[in-house]
N, C-alpha and C positions, 0 to 999 in steps of 0.2 A: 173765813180762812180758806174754805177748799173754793171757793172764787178767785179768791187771789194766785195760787196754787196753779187751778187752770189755765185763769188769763198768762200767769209767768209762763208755763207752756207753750199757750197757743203762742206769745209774742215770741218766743222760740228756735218755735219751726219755722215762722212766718221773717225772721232776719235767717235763719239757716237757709231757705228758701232763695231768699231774696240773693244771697252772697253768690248760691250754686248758679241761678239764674246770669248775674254780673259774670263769672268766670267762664261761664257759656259764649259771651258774648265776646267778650276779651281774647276766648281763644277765638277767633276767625282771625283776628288780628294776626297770628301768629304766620300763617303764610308769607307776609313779606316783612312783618316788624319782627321775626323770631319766637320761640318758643320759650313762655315767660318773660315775654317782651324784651329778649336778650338776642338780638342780633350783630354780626361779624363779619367784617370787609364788607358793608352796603353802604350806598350813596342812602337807604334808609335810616333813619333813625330808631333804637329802641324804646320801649318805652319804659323797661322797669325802672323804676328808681323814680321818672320824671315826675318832676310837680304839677298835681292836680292842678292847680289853678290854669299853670299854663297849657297842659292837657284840654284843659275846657275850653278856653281862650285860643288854640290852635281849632279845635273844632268845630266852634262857633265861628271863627273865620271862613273854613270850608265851607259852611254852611249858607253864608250870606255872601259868597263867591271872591270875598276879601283876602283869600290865600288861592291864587286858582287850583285845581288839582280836579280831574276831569272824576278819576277811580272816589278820593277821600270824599269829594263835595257830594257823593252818590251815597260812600258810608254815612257821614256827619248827617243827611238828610232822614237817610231812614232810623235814624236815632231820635228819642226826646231827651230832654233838654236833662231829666232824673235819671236816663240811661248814662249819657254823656258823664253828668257827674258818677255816677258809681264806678261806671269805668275809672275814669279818673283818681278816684279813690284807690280802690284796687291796683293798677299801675304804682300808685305811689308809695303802696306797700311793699313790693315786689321788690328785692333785693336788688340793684343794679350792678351788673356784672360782663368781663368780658366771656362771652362765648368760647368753650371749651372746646 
């Protein structure tokens, strides 16, 4: 029992971990997509609300130069493919809103 007990633990901190890490990441975003991925009057798009798939599916295009975009194709690269999706997750959670 105090095995299990642990292990519940360590798996934990190690999703706590992991979440703080995705939010890290998400905010750099935040310079031209807004803050909480709620951006206002930009030819930018936000991203709170957006669907992860297409989230994913926008990125991997940047990636393989199928969306050209000189700045995103730079992001999308120094990303893997487990970043990409967390992000994506996260975004998708974010409430989608207009900028106050």
């Amino acid at each position: 029992m105090k095995k299990v007990i642990t292990l519940t633990f360590a798996l934990m901190a190690t999703i706590t971990q992991a979440d703080e890490r995705t939010e890290i990441m998400a905010n750099n975003c935040a310079g031209c997509h807004g803050t909480d991925g709620i951006v206002g009057n930009s030819a930018l798009i936000g991203l709170a609300g957006l669907d992860a798939d297409l989230f994913i599916q926008t990125m991997k295009d940047f990636k393989t130069n199928e969306r050209p975009s000189t700045i995103m194709r730079n992001v999308a690269l120094a990303l893997s493919d487990e970043e990409i999706a967390a992000m994506a997750n996260y975004f998708e959670a974010l409430p989608a809103g207009e900028k106050q």
